[in-house]
C-alpha positions in Angstrom: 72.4 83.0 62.2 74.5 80.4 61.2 76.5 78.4 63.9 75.6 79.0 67.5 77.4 81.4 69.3 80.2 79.7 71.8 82.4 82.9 73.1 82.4 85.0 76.0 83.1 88.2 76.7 84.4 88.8 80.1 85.0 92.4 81.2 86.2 93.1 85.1 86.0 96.8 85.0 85.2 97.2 88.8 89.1 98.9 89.3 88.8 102.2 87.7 92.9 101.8 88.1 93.0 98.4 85.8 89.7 98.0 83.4 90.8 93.9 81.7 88.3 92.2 79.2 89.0 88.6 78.5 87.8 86.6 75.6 87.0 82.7 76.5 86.4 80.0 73.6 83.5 77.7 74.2 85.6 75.3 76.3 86.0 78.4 79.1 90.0 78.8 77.9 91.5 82.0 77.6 91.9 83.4 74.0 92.3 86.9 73.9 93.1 89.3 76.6 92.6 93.6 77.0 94.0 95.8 79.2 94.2 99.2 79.9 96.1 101.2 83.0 95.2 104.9 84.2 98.6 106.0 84.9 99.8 104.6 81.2 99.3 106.8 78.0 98.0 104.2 75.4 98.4 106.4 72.1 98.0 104.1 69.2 95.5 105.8 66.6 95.5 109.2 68.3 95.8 112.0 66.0 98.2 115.2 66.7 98.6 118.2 65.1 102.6 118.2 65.9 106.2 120.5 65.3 108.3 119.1 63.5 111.7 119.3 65.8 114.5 117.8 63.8 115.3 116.0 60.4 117.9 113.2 60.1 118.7 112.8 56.5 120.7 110.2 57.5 118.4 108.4 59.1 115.8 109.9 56.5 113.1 110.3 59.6 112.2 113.3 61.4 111.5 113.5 65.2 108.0 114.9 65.9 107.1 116.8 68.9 103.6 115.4 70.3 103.3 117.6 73.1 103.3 115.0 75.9 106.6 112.8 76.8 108.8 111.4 73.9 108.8 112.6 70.6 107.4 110.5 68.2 110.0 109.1 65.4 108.4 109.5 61.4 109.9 107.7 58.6 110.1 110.1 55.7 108.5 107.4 53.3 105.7 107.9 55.2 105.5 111.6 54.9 103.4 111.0 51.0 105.4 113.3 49.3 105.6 116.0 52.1 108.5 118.4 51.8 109.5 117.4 55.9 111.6 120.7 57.1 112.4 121.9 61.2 109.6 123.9 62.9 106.7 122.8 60.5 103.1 121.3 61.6 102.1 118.6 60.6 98.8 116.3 61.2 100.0 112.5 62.1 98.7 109.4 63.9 100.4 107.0 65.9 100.3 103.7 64.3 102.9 102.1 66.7 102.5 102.9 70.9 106.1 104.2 72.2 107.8 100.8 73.4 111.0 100.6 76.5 113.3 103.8 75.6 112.0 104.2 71.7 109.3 107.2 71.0 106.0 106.4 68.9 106.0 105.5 65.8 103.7 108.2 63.7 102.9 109.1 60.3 101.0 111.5 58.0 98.7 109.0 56.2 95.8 109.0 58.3 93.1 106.4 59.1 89.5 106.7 60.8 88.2 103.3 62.0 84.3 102.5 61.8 82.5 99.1 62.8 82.3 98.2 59.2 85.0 100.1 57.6 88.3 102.8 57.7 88.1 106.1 56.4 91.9 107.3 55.0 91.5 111.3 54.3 92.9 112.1 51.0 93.3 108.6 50.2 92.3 106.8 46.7 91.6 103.3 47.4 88.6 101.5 47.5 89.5 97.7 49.2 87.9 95.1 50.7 89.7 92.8 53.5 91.3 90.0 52.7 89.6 88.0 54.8 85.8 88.1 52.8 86.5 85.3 50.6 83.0 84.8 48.8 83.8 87.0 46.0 80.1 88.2 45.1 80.5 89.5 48.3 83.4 91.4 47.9 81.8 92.3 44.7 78.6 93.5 46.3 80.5 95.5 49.0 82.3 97.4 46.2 79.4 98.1 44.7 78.2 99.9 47.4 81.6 101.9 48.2 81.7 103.0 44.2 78.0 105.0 45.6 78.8 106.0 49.1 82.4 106.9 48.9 83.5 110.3 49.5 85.8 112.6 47.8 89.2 112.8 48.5 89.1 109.6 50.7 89.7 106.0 50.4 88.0 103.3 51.9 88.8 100.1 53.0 85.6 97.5 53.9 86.3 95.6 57.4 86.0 91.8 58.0 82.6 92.3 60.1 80.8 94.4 56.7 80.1 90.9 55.9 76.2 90.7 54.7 75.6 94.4 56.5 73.6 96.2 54.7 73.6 99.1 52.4 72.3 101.6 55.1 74.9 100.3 57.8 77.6 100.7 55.7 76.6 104.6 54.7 76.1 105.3 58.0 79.5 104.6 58.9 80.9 106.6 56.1 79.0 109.4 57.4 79.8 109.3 61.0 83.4 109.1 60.1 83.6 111.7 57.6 81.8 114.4 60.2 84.4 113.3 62.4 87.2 114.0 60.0 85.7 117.2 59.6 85.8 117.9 62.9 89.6 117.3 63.5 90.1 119.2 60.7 88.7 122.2 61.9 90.4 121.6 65.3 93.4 121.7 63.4 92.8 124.8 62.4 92.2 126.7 65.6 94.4 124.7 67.8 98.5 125.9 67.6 101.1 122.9 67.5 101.8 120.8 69.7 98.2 119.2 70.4 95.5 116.0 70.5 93.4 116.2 67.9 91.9 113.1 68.1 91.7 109.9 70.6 90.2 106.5 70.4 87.6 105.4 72.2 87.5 103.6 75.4 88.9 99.9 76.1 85.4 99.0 76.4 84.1 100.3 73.2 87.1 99.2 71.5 87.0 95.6 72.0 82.7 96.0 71.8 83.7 97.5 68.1 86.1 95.4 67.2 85.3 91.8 69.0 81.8 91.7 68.2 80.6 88.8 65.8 78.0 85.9 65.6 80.9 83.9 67.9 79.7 85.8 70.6 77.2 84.8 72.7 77.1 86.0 76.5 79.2 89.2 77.6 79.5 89.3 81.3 80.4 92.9 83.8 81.1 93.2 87.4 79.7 97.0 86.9 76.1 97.8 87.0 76.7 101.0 85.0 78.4 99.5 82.3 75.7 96.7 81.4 73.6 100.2 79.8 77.0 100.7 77.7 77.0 97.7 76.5 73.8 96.6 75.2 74.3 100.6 73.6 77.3 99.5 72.2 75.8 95.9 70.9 72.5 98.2 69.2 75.0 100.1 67.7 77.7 97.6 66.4 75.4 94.4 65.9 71.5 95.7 66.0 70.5 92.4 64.5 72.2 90.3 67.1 70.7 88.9 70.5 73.6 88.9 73.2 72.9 88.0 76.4 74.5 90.9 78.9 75.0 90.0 82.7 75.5 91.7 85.5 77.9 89.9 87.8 77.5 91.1 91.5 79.0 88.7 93.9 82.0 89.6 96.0 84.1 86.8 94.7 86.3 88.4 91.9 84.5 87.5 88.3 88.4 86.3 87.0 88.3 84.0 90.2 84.9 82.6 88.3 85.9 82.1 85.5 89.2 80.6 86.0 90.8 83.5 84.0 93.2 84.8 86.7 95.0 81.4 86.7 95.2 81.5 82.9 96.9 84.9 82.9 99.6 83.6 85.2 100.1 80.8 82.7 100.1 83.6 80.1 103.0 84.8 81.5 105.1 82.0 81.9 108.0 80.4 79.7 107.1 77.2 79.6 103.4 76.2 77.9 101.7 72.5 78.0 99.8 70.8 75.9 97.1 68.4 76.5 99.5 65.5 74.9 102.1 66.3 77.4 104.6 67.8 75.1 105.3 71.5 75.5 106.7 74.9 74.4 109.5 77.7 75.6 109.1 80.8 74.5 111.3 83.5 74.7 110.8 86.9 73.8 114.0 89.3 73.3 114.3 92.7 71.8 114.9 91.7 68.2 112.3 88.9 67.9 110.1 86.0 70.0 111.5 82.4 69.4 109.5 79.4 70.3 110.7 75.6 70.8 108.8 73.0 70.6 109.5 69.6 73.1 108.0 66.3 73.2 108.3 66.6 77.2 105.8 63.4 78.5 104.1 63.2 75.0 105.3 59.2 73.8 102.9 58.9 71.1 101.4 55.2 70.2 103.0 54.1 66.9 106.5 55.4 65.9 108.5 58.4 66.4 107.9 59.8 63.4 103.8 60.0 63.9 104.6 61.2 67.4 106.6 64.1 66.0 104.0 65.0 63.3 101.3 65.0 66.2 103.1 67.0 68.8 103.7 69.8 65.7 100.6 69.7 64.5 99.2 70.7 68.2 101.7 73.1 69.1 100.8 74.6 65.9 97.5 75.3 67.2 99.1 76.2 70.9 101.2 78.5 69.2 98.4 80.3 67.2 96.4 81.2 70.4 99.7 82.4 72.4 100.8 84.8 70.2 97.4 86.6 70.2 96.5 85.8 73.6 100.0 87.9 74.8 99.8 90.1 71.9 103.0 89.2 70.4 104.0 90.9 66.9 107.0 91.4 64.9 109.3 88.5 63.7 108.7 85.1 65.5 111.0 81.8 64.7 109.5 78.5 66.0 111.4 75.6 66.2 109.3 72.6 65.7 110.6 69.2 66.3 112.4 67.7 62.7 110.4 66.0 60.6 112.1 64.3 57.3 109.0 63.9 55.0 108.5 66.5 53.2 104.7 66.4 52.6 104.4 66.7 56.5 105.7 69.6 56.4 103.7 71.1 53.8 100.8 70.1 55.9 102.5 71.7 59.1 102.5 75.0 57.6 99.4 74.6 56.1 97.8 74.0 59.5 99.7 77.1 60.4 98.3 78.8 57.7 94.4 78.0 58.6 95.0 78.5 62.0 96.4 82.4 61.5 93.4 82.7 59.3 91.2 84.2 61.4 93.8 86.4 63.5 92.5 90.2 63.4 96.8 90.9 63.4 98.1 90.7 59.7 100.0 87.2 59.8 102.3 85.5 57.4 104.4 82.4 57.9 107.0 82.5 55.6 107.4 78.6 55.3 110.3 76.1 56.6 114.2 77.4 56.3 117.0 75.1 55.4 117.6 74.7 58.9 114.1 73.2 59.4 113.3 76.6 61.6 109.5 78.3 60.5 109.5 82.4 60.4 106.5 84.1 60.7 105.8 87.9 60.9 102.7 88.9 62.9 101.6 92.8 62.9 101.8 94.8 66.3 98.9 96.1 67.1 99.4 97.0 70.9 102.1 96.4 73.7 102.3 92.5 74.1 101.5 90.9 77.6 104.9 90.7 78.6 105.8 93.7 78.1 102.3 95.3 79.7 102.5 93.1 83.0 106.4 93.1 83.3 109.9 94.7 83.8 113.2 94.5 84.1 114.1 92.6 87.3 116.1 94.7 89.4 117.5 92.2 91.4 119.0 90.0 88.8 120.3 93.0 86.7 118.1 92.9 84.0 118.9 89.1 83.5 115.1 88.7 84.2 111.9 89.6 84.6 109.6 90.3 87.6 105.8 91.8 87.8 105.5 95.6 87.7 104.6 97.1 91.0 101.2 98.2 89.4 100.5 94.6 88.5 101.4 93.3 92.3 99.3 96.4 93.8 96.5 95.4 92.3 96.4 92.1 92.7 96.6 93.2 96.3 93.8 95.1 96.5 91.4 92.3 94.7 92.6 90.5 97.2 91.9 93.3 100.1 88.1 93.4 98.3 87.9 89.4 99.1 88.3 89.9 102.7 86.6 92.7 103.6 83.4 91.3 101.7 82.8 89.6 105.1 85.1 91.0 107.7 84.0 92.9 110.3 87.6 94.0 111.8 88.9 97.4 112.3 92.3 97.5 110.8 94.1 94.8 108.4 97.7 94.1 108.3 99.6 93.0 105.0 103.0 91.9 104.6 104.4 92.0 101.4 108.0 93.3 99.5 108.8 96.4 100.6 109.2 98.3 96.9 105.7 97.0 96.5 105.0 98.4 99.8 106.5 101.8 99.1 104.5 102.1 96.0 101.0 101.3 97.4 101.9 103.8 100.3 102.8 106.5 97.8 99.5 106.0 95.0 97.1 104.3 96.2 96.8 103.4 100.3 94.5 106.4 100.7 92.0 105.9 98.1 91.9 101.8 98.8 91.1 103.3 103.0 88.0 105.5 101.5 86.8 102.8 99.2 86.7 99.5 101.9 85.8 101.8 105.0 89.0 100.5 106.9 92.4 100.9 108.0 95.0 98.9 106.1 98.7 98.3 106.6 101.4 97.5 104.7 104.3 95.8 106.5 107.6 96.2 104.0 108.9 92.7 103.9 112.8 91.7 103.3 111.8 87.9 103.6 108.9 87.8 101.0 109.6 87.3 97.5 108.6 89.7 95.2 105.3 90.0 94.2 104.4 87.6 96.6 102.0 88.8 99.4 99.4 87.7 102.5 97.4 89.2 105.3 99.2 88.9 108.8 95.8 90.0 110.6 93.3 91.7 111.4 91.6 92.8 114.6 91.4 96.3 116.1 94.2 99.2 116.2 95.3 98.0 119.6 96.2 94.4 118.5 97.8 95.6 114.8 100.0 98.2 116.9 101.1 95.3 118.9 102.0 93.1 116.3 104.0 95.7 114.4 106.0 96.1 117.2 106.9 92.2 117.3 107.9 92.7 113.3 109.7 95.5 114.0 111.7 93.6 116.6 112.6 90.9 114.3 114.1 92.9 111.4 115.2 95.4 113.9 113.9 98.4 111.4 110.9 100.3 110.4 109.0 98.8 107.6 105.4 100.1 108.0 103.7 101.9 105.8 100.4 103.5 106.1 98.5 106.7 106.1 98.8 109.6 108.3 94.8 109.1 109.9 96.1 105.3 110.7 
């Protein structure tokens, strides 16, 4: 099998609400990260049969109506030829997920993903990623597409066909072209606007996509879904042996494995490094820009080893943050100067080796005059920031706070860790009263039913936002009293909680 296997898979799918799969190296650190919300519409790769609403020659893109929310926005050059006029249908997929007040992105050349390969109806092309560099493999993999390949569609060969064999690889072809069929026909008997097709699951997804000999242990807090998996791993990898484990304790599996703590640091501006030295990054609208200190890091011989050093480990830093939060389009990273021109060759050669492996499309387009490095990285879902944050309403925008979902759930994991061995009738929270509102409005209810208690939620003005603790807990009598000493002290009725309570 080669090397042994030194990943983990991590999946915390106990919150219906909030399903996260983390991705730890073999040193337990955090290097990829999944997840998906209920309430959000995820559409990337669906397929619609859509109406054509308007066409802006100016623009040369047409507005696309999907049939649910925004209309997605097609580039003409995208249409293949298609004469685009008002009031037609057309069949498109999303290739980029609607992002702040912009629609999704969509087009009319279609793709079907497989474990080992992507269909493209009434494509030509037979490739093989770039990433299979033995070429008598590439060569043996288009071999077997010049057989298999169907009519009227082009293939491209995924990283993970590597050494699969012929069968694998025909199956897949199969499977995918009876599900093009399928859409097809639902095309046909469905009128415009509607879903033809949807992706599968978060957990399948990342099982499909994530799966390789680097994975050794995957690890649930759902019974259920330990039967899904190994499903999944006999269907993906048949000839692999992955250990799947249930985790049923009542401390949070995240808590476990340290990955909660990571995700904070995720979050933040500022990123260490082991040296001492660290990074900024700042993400705007147009592009993410990175800077690069030398913070505690002194180095031992002269300053001009202790730059190279500090770049060449940000370099690696920098790799793993921008596909730990997800972060695509242009990025401009300014490292520490260095003078000698062969150190920077080797700078953006490490850059180079370290993207290598990124499932994103990456290319660092070397070192500007002004000693700045640009790199372009594909989107290929909403980055971190953007999935855990907004707009800070208390700063004007200037900043950036947790969304309300985000807080609210971290509240009820917290909830889970008392009552897993509290015996008290009622518990009393404080935290910010938006965050209060919110949980009183969505979700206070169902979190009653599901922990076999009373909770509730005192609407702070003190507590900063997204902050949060439990007050007490004890029977209705006591909580009523205690409300009524809050009450007192911000002379105004902040209490939230349901109408049985």
């Amino acid at each position: 099998m080669g090397e042994k296997a030194t990943k983990q898979i991590i999946a915390n799918l106990l919150d219906a609400e909030e399903p996260r799969i983390a991705i730890l190296d073999g040193h337990g650190r955090l290097c990829d990260f999944f997840i998906e919300r209920s309430m959000d519409h995820h559409r990337t790769n669906e397929i619609y049969k859509a109406k054509v609403d308007n066409v802006l020659q100016g623009m040369h893109a047409a507005f696309l109506n999907l049939g649910d929310g925004k209309n997605g926005f097609l580039y003409l050059a995208d249409a293949r030829g298609i004469d685009v006029k008002a009031g037609m249908d057309m069949i498109v997929q999303v290739v980029k997920n609607a992002r702040k007040d912009k629609g999704a992105r969509v087009s009319s050349r279609l793709s079907l993903a497989g474990r080992y390969l992507v269909l493209i109806p009434g494509g030509k092309e037979t490739g093989v990623s770039k990433r299979i560099e033995d070429a008598a493999e590439r060569e043996r993999l288009r071999d077997i597409l010049r057989e298999c390949k169907p009519e009227n569609c082009g293939v491209i060969i995924r990283t993970a066909a590597v050494n699969a064999e012929k069968e694998a690889l025909s199956s897949d072809i199969r499977e995918l072209t009876l599900l093009w069929e399928k859409i097809q026909a639902d095309a046909a008997q469905n009128s415009a606007p509607c879903l033809l097709h949807r992706e599968l699951g978060l957990l399948e997804r990342v099982l499909r996509d994530e799966l390789n000999d680097d994975i050794g242990e995957i690890v649930v807090d759902t019974e259920e879904d330990c039967e899904n998996i190994k499903t999944c791993i006999k269907q993906f990898m048949p000839e692999k042996e992955i250990d799947v484990t249930y985790y049923g304790s009542t401390t949070p599996v995240f808590d476990v494995y340290g990955i909660e703590k990571q995700l904070l640091e995720a979050q933040e501006r500022k990123v260490w490094l082991s040296s001492g030295a660290y990074l900024v990054i700042d993400q705007t609208e147009a592009l993410t820009v990175i800077d690069v200190n030398t913070g505690k890091f002194t180095g031992s011989k002269n300053l001009n080893d202790t730059v190279f050093k500090t770049n060449m480990e940000a370099a690696s830093e920098i790799a793993r943050q921008l596909r730990l939060r997800a972060i695509g389009g242009i990025v401009i990273i300014d490292f520490i100067d260095m003078a000698i021109k062969e150190e920077k060759d080797m700078l953006v050669a490490e850059l180079n080796r370290q993207f290598k492996n990124d499932r994103c499309k990456v290319k660092v387009h070397g070192v500007t005059d002004l000693g700045l490095v640009e790199i372009t990285r594909k989107r290929a879902r909403l980055d971190l920031h953007t999935e855990m944050m907004h707009g800070c309403m208390r700063c004007t925008g200037l900043g950036a706070v947790e969304k309300e979902e985000s807080v609210a759930m971290r509240i009820k994991r917290f909830i889970r860790k008392i009552c897993s061995d509290s015996k008290n009738e009622v518990l009393l929270l404080e935290c910010f009263r938006t965050v209060a509102e919110y949980i009183s409005e969505t979700a206070l209810s169902s979190w009653e039913d599901e922990f076999e208690k009373k909770i509730i939620l005192y609407g702070s003005k003190d507590i900063q936002w997204g902050k949060y603790r439990l007050d007490m807990q004890g029977t209705m009598e006591q909580t009523e009293r205690r409300i009524v000493e809050l009450q007192k002290k911000e002379n105004r009725s902040n209490v939230y909680r349901t109408p049985s309570a």
